[in-house]
N, C-alpha and C positions, 0 to 999 in steps of 0.2 A: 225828505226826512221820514224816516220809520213811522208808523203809527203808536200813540202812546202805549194802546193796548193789545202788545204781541202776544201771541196765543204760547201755550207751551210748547218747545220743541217736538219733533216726532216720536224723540226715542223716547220724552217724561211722557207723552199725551197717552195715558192709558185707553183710547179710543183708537190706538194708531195699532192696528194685528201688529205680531212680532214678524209675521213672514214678509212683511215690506222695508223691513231695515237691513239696513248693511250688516257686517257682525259688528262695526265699530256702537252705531249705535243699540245693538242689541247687547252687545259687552256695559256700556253706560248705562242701561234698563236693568241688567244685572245686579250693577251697585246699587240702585237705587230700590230694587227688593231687598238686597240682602240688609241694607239700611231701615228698612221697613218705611221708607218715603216715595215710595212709589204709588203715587193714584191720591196721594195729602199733600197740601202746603208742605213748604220744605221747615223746618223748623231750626231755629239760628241754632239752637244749642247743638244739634244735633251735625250740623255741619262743620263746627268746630273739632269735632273727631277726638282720637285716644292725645295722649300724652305724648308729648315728643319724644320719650324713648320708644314707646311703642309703634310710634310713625317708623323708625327707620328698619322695616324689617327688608332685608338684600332682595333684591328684585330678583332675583335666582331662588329665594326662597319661595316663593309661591307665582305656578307658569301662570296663572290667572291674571295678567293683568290690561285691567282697560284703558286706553286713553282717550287724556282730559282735554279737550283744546282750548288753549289760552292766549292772551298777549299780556306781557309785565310790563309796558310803555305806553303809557295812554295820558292825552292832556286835556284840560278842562278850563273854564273860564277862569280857574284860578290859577292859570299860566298865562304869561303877559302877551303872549302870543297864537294861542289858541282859542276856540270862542262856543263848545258847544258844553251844554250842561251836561253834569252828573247824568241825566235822566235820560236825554239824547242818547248818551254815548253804551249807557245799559240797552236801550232798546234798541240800536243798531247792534250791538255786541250779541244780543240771543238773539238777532235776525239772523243773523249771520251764524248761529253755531258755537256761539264763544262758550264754555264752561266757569270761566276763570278769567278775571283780569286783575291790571293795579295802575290802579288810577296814581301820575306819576307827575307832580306838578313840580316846574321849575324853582328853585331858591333863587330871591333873589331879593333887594331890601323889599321892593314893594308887598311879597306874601313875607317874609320876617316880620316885620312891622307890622302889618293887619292882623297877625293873631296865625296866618296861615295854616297851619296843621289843624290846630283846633278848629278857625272856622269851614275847614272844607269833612270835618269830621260828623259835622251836624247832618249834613246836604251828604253824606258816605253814607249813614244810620236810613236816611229815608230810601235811600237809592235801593239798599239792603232789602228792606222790608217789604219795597217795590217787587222785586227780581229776588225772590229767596231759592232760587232754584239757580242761578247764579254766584260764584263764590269772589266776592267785589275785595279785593285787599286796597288797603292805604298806603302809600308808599311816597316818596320824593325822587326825582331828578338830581342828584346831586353832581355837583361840578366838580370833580376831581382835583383837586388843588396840583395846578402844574401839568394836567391832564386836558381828558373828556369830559364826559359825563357818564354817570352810571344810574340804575334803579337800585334804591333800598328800599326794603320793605318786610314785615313782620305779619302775621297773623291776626287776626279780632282778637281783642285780650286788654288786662289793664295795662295799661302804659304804650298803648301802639300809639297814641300820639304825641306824649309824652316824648319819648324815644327823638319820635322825629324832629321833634322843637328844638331837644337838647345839642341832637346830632348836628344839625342847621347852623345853630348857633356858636358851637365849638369848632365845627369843621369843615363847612362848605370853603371851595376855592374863592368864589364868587363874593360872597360874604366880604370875607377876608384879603380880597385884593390878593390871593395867593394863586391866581390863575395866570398860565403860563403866557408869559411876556411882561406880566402886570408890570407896572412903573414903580407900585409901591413896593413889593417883595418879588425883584425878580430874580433870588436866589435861589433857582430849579434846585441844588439838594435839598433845601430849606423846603420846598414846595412837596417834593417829592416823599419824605418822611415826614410830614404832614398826613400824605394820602396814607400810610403805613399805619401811622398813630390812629387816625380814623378807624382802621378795620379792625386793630385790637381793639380798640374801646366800643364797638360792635358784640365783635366776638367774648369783649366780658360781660354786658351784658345781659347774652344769652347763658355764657354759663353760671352767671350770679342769679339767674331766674328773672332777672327783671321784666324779661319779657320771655314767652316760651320759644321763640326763634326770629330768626332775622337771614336773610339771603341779601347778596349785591350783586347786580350782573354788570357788567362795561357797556356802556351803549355806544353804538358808530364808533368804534376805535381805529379806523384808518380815515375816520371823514379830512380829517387835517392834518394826520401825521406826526400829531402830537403824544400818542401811546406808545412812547418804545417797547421793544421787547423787557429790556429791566426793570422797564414800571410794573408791566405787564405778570412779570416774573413774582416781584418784589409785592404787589398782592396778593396773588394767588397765595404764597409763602407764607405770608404774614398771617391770612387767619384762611388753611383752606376749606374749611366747613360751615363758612360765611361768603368770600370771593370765591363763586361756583363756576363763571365763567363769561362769555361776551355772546353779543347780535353776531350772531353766523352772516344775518342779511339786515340790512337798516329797513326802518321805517321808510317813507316818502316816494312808494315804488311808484305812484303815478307822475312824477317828479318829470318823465321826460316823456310821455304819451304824447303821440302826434298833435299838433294844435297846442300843447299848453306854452312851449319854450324854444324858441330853434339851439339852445346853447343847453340845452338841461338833460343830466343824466341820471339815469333810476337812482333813487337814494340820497337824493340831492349832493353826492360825492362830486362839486361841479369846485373844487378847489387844486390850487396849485403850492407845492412844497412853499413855506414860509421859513421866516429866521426863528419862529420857536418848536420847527417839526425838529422831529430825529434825524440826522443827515443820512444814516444808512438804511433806509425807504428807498428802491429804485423808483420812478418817476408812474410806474403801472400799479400803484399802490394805491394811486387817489381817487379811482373811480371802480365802480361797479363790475361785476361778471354777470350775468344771466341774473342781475339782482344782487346778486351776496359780495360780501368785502372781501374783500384782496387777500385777508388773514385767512381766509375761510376757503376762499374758493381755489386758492393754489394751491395744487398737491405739491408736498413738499416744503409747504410755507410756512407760515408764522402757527400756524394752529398745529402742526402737524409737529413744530419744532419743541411746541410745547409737549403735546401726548407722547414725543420721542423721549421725554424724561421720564415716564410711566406713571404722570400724575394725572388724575381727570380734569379737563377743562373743559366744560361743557359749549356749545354754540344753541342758539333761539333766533326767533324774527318773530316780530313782531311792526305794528301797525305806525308807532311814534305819532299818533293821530293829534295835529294842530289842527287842517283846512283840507275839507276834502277834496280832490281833482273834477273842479265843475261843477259843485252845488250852488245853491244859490243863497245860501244865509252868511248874513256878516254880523256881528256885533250891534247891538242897539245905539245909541246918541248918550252919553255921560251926562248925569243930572252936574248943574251948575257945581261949579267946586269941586269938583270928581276927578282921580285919574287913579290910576295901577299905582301908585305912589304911595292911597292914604285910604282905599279898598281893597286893596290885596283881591280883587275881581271884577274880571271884567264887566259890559251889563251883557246880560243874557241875547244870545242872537235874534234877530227877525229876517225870517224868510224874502229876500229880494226880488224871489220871481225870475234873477237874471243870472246867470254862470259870473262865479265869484273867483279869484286867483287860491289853488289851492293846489298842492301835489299830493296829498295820503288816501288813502283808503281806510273805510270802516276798521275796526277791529275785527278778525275772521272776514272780511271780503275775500280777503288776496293771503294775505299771510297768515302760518296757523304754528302756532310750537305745541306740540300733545308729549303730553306726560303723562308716565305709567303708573297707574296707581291701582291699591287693591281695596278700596275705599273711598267714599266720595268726601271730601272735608278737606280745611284748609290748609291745616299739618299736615295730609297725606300727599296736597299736591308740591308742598313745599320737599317734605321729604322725597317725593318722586324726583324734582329739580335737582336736590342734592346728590340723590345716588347717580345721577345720569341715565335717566330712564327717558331720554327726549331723542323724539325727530321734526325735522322741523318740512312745511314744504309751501311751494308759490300754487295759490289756484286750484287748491281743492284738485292736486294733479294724479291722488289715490287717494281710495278711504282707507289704507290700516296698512300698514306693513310691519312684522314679526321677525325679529331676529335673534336666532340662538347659534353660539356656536360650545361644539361639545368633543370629546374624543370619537375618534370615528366611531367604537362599540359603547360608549359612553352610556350611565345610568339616566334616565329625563329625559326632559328634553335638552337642557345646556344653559349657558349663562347665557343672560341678554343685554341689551343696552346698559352701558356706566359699570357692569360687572367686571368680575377677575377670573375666567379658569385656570386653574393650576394643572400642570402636566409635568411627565418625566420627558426628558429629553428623546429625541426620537418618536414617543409619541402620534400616532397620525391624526387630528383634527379636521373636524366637518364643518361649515359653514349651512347652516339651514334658514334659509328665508321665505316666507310666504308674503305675497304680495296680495293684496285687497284692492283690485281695480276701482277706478272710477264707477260708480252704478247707477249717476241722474249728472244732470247739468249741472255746473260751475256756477258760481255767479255772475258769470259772464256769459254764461247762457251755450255754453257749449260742454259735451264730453267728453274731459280729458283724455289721454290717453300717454301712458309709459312707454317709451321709446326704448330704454337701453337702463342698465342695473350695472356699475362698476362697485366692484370690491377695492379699496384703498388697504396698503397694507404697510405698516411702519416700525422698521425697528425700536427694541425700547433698548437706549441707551446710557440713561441713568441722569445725575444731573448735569446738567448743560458746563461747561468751563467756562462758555463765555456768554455772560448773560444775557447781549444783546444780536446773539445767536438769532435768524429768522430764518434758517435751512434746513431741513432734513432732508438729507442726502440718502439717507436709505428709505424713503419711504416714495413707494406708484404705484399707480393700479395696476393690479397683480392679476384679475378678469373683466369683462366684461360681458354679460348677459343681453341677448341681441333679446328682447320679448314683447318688439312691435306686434300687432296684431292680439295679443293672448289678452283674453278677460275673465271675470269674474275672480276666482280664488283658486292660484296655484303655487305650491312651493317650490322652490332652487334648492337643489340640496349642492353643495361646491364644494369639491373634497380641496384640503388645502396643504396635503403632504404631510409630512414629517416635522413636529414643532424641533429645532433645534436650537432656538434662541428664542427669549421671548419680543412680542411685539403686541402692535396691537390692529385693528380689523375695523374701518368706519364703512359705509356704504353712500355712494350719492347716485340718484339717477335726476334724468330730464324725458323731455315730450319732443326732442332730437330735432327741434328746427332751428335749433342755432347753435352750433358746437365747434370747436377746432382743436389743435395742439394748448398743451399748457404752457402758462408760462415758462416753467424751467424746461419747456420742451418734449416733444410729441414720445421719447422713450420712457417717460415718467408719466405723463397725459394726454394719448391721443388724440381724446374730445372732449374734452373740459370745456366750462363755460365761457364765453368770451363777451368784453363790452361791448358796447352797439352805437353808431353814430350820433352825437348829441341832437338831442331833440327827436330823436326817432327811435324811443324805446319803449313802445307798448308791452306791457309787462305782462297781459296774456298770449302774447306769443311767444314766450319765452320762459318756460315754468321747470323749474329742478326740487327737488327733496334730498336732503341729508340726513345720516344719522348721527350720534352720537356714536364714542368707539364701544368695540367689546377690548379689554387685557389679557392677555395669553402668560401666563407666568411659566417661565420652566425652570424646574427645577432638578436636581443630578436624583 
């Protein structure tokens, strides 16, 4: 376990020269002059940032942007199954890098009945005060009535716990017996427009001001098979400036590391099609790629089928930190009378001494989602999330990578991440990437290195006919960039021809030691990621990064 008292990161430690940071870190020292919180305490008010119309200024409007590195899935002893405190999980989280987290606890009677929201809001306030260089949001787990599970979560402000008591109480699946299969309500429409009702009564909230914003992401949406595409569809739809988008890659990457499992595969994706999955899931849907979900990792798949309608649906990865892989703290002994029942928390762990059963990693160990932001505060990281200003990667496998794309003689530099450029038809378009190598050890004690840079490119088709549509047929990688060997800081410049239709432009690469054909096939994806034999998936050997897309709009 971390020590209580971590020192300031390198990029905040005004003791740290500037000629020793990457530019990521040197971008993050940036914000925090131009905040005037550089070399002082962080001050809460001051983290809190502009007004939420002021947060959403287009990520194309200003090239300056740094990113924030976050996870939005994190649990705590106030989830029935997790066991490390608020305090823990802040000092591993700035061990690691983290900027940004949301502490994300299960609903279920036992935190309803305890007071939940409010009492993990006390034990939020100290964590804060702790780690003010840290941006700690409040958030819930919530069980998708007839679904998964998703993160909601809102900003410091009056009513953020509020918010989430009400939300709980009106709408969780779990709550309600409306989760899929239940015995009580198991009338999946019933279920389904449940989960719909939920994200507008979200989304009026923010626009009644009750609160200044609120985001929901999907979490593990192929772990069971239980997320069709229509559901899938049918939120986004329902409120899209609220439903931003899902886990590119789950939590529990140490799920299948040599020694912990002979049957266990990264992401604890270790299930098989049930009678409450989607039946049109083919059977390669339930486990992992090189880490990332089945929606994610297939070119041409379920995420691509979506961006094929020309709407943003963003992807993240994050930590979903219950039990680390191998620590040795478990839970304390329940005073008489005690259970998750009638505490709504568990008791605080004590260290064993002895390797405990656990598959996740830290928050920022292994998994990192950065957000673009031109500002350091809680609205801007939110708004960053909203415009689609994220890449997400395994392993600290680069420090920074930059993506614009622009007319070939184009004014700027060009749109980036979650943008739209507009063009006339014919049009010729340039892909410009700069890539930020690795520049120190991993936390796993080694220097990454970038193997290979594919360009993903997909028709934009308009809306889908058939909702539980999970193909894009027009959309495969269109280059790939061999740039084994190359270090430090160099750009791709990838001329992309003539726009004559619009699409849109995502980017993934890897560390090239385990790659093959894609699922739909080696003319769509030569070396895509592919899963790994149960129980023998060490997740540092195996590291990829994605982007979010750019939108190429043409127009006559």
């Amino acid at each position: 376990m971390p020590s209580p008292n971590q020192p300031l990161p390198r990029w905040a430690d005004p003791d740290v020269p500037a000629d020793s940071l990457d530019p990521q870190g040197l971008s993050r020292r940036g914000l925090l002059r131009t905040a005037g919180l550089f070399g002082a305490a962080f001050a809460g008010g001051a983290l809190i940032g502009p007004t939420a119309a002021e947060a959403h200024t287009p990520a194309w409007g200003d090239p300056d942007l740094a990113y924030l590195v976050g996870d939005h899935h994190v649990h705590s002893v106030y989830s029935h199954d997790a066991k490390y405190t608020f305090s823990q999980l802040a000092t591993a989280a700035s061990r690691y890098g983290v900027d940004w987290m949301v502490l994300t606890e299960h609903s279920n009677f036992g935190h309803a009945r305890a007071g939940g929201a409010d009492a993990e809001h006390r034990e939020i306030l100290r964590a804060r005060a702790d780690n003010r260089r840290m941006l700690i949001f409040q958030g819930l787990e919530w069980y998708i009535p007839g679904a998964e599970h998703a993160t909601v979560f809102s900003p410091p402000g009056r009513h953020e716990v509020e918010l989430l008591t009400r939300f709980e109480e009106a709408y969780d699946g779990k709550l309600l017996g409306y989760t899929a299969g239940a015995p009580t309500h198991p009338d999946t429409p019933r279920n389904e427009a449940h989960a719909v009702k939920a994200l507008q009564w979200l989304d009026q909230q923010r626009r009644r001001g009750y609160v200044d914003d609120v985001l929901v992401l999907a979490n593990h949406p192929q772990r069971l098979g239980i997320d069709s595409p229509h559901e899938m569809r049918a939120w986004r739809d329902a409120a899209p400036g609220i439903m931003i988008g899902m886990e590119g890659a789950p939590g529990a990457q140490g799920a299948a590391h040599p020694g912990r499992g002979a049957s266990s595969i990264r992401g604890e994706y270790e299930n098989s099609p049930s009678a409450n999955s989607w039946p049109g899931f083919p059977r390669e849907a339930y486990v992992t790629y090189g880490g990332f979900d089945w929606a994610t990792a297939t070119v041409g798949g379920l995420w691509d089928a979506m961006l094929a309608e020309g709407k943003l649906f963003s992807i993240t990865s994050n930590s979903d930190v219950h039990r680390v892989v191998f620590d040795t703290w478990k839970n304390g002994d329940w005073l008489p009378g005690q259970n998750f029942d009638n505490t709504g928390r568990l008791p605080d762990p004590v260290n064993t001494t002895e390797p405990q059963p656990g598959s996740d990693l830290w928050p920022g160990q292994f998994s990192r989602t950065h957000v673009g932001v031109t500002r350091y505060g809680y609205r801007q990281v939110m708004a960053g999330l909203r415009a689609g200003r994220v890449w997400v990667d395994h392993g600290q496998l680069i420090d920074g990578i930059d993506v614009r794309v622009n007319r070939e003689h184009g004014i700027g530099r060009g749109v980036t991440l979650g943008g739209r450029l507009r063009v006339r038809r014919g049009e010729k378009i340039v892909l410009n990437v700069t890539v930020t190598t690795a520049s120190r050890p991993n936390h796993h004690g080694e220097v990454p290195r970038l193997a290979h840079l594919d360009v993903i490119r997909g028709a934009v088709c308009g809306p889908a006919a058939d909702r539980d549509e999970w193909r894009a047929p027009d959309t495969r990688v269109v280059h790939t960039a061999d740039v084994e060997g190359r270090t430090g800081r160099y750009t791709l410049r990838i001329p992309l021809g003539r726009a004559e239709a619009s699409c849109y432009l995502r980017l993934r690469g890897s560390d090239g030691k385990r790659n093959g054909p894609g699922l739909l096939g080696a003319s769509v994806d030569p070396h895509g990621p592919i899963t790994h034999e149960p129980g023998n998936g060490d997740p540092w050997v195996d590291t990829w990064l994605y982007t979010n897309p750019v939108f190429v709009d043409v127009v006559r």
